[in-house]
N, C-alpha and C positions, 0 to 999 in steps of 0.2 A: 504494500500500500504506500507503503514512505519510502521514495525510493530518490528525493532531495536531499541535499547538503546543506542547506538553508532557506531559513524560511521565508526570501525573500523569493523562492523560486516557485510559492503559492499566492505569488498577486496577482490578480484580475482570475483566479480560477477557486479557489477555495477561501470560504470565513475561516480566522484560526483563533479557536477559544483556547489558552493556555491558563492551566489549573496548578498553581506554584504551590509549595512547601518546602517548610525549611528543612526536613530529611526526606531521604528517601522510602520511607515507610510511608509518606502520603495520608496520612492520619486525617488531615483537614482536605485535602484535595480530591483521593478517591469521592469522599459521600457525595460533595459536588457534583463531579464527573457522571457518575452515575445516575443522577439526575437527570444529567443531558439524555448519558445514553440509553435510557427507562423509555425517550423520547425521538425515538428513531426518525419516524415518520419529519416532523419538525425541523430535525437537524439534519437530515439527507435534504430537504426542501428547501434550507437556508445553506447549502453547500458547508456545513461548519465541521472543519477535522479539529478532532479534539485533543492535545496533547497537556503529558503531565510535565513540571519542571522542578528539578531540586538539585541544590548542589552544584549548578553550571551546567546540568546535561537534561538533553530531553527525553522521553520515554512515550509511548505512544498509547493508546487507550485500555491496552492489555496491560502494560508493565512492559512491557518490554524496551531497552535501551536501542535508543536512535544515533544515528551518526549527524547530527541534524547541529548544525551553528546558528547562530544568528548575529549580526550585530546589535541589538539591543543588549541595554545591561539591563537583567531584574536582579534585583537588590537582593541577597540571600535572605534577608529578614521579612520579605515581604511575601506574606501567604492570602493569597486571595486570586481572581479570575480577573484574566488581560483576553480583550477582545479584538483583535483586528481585524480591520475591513479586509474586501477585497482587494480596496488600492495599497495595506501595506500598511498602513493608520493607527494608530493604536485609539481605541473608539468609547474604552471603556477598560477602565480597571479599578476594581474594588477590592477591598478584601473580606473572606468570609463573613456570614453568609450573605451566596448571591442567588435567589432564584433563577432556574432556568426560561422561567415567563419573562422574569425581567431582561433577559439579554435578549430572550426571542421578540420582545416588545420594540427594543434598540434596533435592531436588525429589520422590522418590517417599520420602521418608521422611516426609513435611511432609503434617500433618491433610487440607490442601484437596486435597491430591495423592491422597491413598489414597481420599477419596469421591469425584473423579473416575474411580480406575480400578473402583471398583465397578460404574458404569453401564457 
């Protein structure tokens, strides 16, 4: 599925919701996540890949370790949900708790979003 080096190489093609924590046990970030992915339907609709971050590295919806860079720095201290756009944007970042209605709310309010649900 993840087959990028960075995540600048999902602009114009995928939303990317990243669910940070300060270890890699994901204590705070899994229950998030699994929110979303309870939510299938929703988030294959809003094109939104979902990955986890701790520690400087990213892991993908399963747990499993990605070779995945980005230039953005997220602060090791910071656990909460980073939303970016298509264009690459950071659009939204809170920290726990975030419901998943509320990012999907951000996302269908957002230009590229509503000429998407046109077609």
């Amino acid at each position: 599925m993840l087959y990028s080096q960075d995540l600048s190489d999902f602009k114009w093609k995928n939303r990317v919701v990243i669910f940070t924590d300060s270890d890699q046990k994901f204590s705070k970030a899994k229950p998030a996540m699994l929110a979303f992915k309870s939510q299938e339907k929703e988030v294959e609709e809003r094109a939104l890949l979902l990955l986890l971050y701790a520690q400087g590295s990213f892991y993908d919806d399963n747990g499993a370790l990605l070779s995945l860079q980005s230039e953005r720095l997220i602060k090791p201290s910071f656990e909460g949900v980073i939303l970016l756009g298509k264009d690459g944007g950071v659009k939204f970042k809170e920290p726990y708790p975030v419901k998943a209605e509320t990012i999907f709310n951000l996302i269908d309010s957002m230009p590229m979003r509503r000429a998407e649900m046109k077609y």
